[in-house]
C-alpha positions, -999 to 999 in steps of 0.1 A, spaced: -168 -707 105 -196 -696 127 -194 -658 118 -200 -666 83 -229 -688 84 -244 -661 103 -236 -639 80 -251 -657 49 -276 -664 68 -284 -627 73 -284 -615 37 -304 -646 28 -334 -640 54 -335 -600 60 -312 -589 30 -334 -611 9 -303 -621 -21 -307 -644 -41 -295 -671 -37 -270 -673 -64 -256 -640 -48 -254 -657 -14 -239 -685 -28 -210 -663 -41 -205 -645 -12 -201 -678 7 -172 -690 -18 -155 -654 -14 -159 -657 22 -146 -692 29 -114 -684 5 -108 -654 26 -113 -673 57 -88 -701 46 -61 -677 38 -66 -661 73 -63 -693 89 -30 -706 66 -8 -669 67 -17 -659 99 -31 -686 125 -59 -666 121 -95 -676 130 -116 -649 143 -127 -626 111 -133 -600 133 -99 -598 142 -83 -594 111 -67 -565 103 -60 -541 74 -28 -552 66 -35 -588 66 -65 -577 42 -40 -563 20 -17 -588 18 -45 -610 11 -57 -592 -18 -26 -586 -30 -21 -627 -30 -57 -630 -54 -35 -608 -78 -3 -632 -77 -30 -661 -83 -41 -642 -119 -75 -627 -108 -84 -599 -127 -90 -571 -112 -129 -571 -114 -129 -606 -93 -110 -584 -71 -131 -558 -65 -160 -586 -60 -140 -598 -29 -136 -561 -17 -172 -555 -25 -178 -589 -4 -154 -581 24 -174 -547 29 -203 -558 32 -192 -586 59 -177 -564 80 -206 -540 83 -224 -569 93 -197 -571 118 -201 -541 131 -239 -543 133 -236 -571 155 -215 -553 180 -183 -579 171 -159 -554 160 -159 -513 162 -144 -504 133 -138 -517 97 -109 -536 85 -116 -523 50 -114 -484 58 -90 -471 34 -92 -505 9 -101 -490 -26 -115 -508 -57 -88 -512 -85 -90 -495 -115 -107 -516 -142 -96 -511 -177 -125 -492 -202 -140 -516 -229 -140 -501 -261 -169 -492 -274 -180 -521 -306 -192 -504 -338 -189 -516 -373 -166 -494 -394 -179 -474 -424 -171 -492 -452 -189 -526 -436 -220 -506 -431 -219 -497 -465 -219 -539 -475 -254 -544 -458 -274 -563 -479 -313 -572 -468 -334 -608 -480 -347 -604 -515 -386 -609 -501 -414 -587 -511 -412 -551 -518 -425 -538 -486 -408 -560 -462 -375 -548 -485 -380 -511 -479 -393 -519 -447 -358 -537 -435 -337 -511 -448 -359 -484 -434 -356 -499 -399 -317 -505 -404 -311 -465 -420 -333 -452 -391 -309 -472 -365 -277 -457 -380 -288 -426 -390 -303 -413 -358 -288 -437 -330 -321 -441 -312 -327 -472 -292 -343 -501 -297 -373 -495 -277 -377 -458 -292 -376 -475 -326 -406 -498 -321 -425 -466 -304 -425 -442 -335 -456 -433 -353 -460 -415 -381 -469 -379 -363 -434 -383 -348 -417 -377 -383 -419 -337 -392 -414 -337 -429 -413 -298 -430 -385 -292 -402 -366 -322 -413 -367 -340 -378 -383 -370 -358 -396 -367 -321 -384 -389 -301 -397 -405 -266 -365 -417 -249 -362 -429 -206 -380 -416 -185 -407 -404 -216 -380 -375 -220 -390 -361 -259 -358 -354 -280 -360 -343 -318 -331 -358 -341 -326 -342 -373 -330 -363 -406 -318 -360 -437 -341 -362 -473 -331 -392 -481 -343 -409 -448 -375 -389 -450 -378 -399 -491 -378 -435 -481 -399 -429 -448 -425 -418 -471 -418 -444 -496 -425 -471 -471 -453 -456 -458 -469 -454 -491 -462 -494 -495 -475 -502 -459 -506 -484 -459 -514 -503 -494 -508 -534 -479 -526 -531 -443 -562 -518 -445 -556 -512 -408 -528 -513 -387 -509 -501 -351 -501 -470 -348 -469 -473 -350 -446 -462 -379 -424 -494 -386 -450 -524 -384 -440 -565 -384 -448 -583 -418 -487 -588 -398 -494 -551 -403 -486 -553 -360 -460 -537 -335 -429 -551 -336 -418 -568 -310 -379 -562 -292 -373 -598 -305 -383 -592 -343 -360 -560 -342 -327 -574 -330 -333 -603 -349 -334 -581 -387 -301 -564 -372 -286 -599 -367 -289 -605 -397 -280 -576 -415 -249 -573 -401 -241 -611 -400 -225 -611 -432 -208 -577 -429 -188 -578 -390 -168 -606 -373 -185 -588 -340 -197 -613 -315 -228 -585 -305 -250 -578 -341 -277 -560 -316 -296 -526 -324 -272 -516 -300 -240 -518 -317 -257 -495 -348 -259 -467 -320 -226 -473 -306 -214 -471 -347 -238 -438 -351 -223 -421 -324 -186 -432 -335 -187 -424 -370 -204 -386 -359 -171 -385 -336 -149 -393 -362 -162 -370 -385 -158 -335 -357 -196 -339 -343 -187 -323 -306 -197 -343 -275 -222 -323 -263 -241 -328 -297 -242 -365 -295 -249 -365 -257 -281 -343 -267 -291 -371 -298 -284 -398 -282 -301 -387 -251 -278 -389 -225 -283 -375 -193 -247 -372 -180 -220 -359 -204 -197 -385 -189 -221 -415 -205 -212 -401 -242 -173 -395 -231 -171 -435 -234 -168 -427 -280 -141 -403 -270 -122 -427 -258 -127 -454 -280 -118 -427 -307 -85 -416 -292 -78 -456 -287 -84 -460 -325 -59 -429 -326 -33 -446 -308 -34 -480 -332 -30 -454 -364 -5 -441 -350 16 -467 -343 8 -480 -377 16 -455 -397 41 -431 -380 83 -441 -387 84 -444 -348 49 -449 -340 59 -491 -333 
């Protein structure tokens, strides 16, 4: 149809999508336009009408779309019709009143208690040992990111006030209580490292060169820490906050606390373990309770 080269031709030259995104809105577009033309005799996009547009989506749900392809064809149809209307070919939008569906929440992946307590590291040389574990205990003890990680230095860790600084998005400082035993092995390490590297980056956790680590190095000593210990598909830094701010759930931490350690901005970002808790609820339930099946 002529509308809808025009169309792509429009986000590809003044929207400026890529053309992988173009490319999608093309397929959305032409399936849309073939069931126009095969329920309704319809030919002329701009002509379509809500109903139609209904019954249409309604027909990618009989065909087994989930609901997030769905909402890509609403998202697509949108867009379109603005167009539409820019152009001066239709006065008002079909898809007024057309809401996204509701997608279900993914649960949150963290690795249960008892695995975390199974982490083993490589039997290498004493400092790269303490080193590993260090950099795994800080990950699941304080549930700072990746990137935060590799930025620490040594003036961020306040022995006396039990706490390390941290500089989060948007270089927004947070402090994170620690316990002694992370600040005994903190110490420990730094002990071992400074024996080893003359000089170094000023950085607290340092690669086996005496250098900042890299994003890479770190996710690849969670990989394979937790590769022995979790039939999860993601072994990422990641996962040891989700786990950090699950097991503080699990244990009574309030939400507000872990919004404010993990650094959260909006309460409604943290609200995501909540539900993942109350899920994990649910399947205990059902377990153990005489009726719960």
């Amino acid at each position: 149809m002529k509308i809808i080269k025009q169309f792509t031709s429009y986000i590809q030259a003044e929207r400026r999508y890529s053309p992988l995104t173009v490319k999608s809105y093309l397929r959305d577009l032409e399936r849309y336009g073939d069931y126009m033309a095969a329920a309704y005799g319809v030919e002329n996009l701009c002509k379509v009408s809500t109903p139609m547009i209904k019954s249409f989506l309604v027909s990618l749900k009989e065909e087994g779309l989930s609901n997030r392809s769905i909402n890509r064809m609403i998202s697509t149809l949108k867009t379109f019709y603005k167009y539409c209307m820019r152009e001066g070919l239709t006065e008002t939008s079909p898809m007024v009143g057309i809401k996204n569906l509701k997608q279900p929440k993914n649960l949150v992946k963290f690795v249960p208690e008892n695995d975390i307590n199974k982490v083993s590291f490589e039997n290498l040389d004493e400092y790269t040992i303490k080193r590993d574990e260090l950099l795994f205990e800080i990950l699941y003890q304080t549930g700072i990111r990746k990137a935060e990680l590799i930025g620490l230095k040594d003036r961020d860790v306040d022995q006396l006030e039990m706490r390390i600084k941290v500089l989060g998005k948007r270089d927004k400082e947070r402090y994170i209580p620690v316990g002694r035993d992370l600040l005994a092995m903190i110490g420990h390490y730094q002990t071992l490292r400074d024996g080893r590297f003359e000089v170094h980056a000023d950085r607290l956790l340092l690669n086996d060169k005496g250098e900042e680590m890299t994003p890479y190095f770190v996710y690849n000593k969670v990989h394979r820490m937790l590769e022995g210990v979790t039939s999860l598909r993601q072994k990422s830094p990641h996962v040891l906050r989700h786990t950090f701010a699950t097991h503080l759930l699990d244990e009574g931490a309030s939400l507000v606390a872990i919004q404010k350690l993990l650094g959260h901005t909006d309460l409604a970002t943290t609200q995501v373990y909540a539900h993942n808790t109350i899920e994990q609820l649910k399947k205990i339930h059902q377990q153990a309770h005489p009726k719960g099946g």
